[in-house]
C-alpha atoms as one frame of an Amber mdcrd trajectory, in Angstrom:
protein
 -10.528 -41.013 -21.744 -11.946 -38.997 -19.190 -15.556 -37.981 -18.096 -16.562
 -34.442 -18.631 -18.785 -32.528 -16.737 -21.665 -32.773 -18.636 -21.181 -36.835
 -18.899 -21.016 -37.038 -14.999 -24.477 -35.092 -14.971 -26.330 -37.052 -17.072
 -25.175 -40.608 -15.373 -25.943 -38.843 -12.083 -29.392 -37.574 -13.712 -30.323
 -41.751 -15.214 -29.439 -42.727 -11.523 -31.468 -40.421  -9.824 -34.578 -40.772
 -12.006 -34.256 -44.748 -12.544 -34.088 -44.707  -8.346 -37.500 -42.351  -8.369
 -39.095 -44.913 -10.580 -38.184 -48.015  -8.942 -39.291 -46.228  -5.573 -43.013
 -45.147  -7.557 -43.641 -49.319  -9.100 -42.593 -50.540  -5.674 -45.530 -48.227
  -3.908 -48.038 -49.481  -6.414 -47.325 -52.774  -6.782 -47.149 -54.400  -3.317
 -48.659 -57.766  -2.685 -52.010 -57.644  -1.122 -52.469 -53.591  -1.378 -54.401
 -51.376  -3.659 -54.717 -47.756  -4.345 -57.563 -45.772  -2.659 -58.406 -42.719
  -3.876 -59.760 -39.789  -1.689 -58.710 -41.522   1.620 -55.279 -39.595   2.832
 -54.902 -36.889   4.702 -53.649 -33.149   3.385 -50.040 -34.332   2.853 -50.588
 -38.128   3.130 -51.007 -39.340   0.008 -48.496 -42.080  -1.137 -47.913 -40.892
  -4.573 -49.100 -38.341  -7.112 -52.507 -36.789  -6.570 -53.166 -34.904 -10.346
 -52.514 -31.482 -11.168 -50.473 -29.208  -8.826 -48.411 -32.315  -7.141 -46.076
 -34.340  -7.636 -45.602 -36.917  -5.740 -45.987 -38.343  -1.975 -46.954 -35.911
   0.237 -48.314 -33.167  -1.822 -51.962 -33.493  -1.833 -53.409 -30.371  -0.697
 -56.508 -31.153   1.348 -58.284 -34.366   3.128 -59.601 -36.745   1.298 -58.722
 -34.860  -1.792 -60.366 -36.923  -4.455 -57.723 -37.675  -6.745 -55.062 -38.343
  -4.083 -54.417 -42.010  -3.295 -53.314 -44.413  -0.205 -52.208 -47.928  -0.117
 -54.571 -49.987   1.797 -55.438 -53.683   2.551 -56.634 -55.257  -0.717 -60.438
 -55.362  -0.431 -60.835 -52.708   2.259 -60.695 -49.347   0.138 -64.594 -49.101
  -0.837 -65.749 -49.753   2.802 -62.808 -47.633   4.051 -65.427 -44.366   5.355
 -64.628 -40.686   5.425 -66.384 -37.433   5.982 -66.636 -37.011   2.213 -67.766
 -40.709   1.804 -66.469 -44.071   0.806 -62.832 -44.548  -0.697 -62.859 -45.401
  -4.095 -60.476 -47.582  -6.529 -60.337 -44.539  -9.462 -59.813 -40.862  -8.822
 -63.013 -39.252  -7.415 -64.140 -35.991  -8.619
């Protein structure tokens, strides 16, 4: 039997999107790390910061408050930036 077009795409599409989310748990789930919201730099961030992005890269300002970095586990609340402390949940 062979593959049609369509079959190929959607294999190729499973592939590409079971890569993205292997990529995603891997970011959030290393050993010894934790998320730290309103931290990163404009176009830092490690993974999705809310509304208007997707994914790493695309928050739109410093320290944007629902943007988040990996950092050292335990040093993301005394982590200090010009808009204050990092913080383990999204900041307004």
């Amino acid at each position: 039997m062979r593959p049609t077009h369509a079959s190929l795409a959607a294999i190729l599409a499973i592939a590409v999107a079971s890569a993205a989310i292997a990529t995603s748990a891997s970011a959030q789930t290393k050993p010894g790390m934790e998320k730290c919201y309103g931290v990163a730099l404009a176009g830092k961030n490690d993974c999705k910061a809310g509304a208007g992005t997707s994914c790493a890269g695309t928050s739109k300002v410093n320290y944007q408050g629902n943007a988040w970095k990996l950092v050292k586990a335990g040093s993301c609340v005394t982590t200090k930036t010009p808009k204050g402390n990092g913080s383990l949940t999204p900041k307004a």
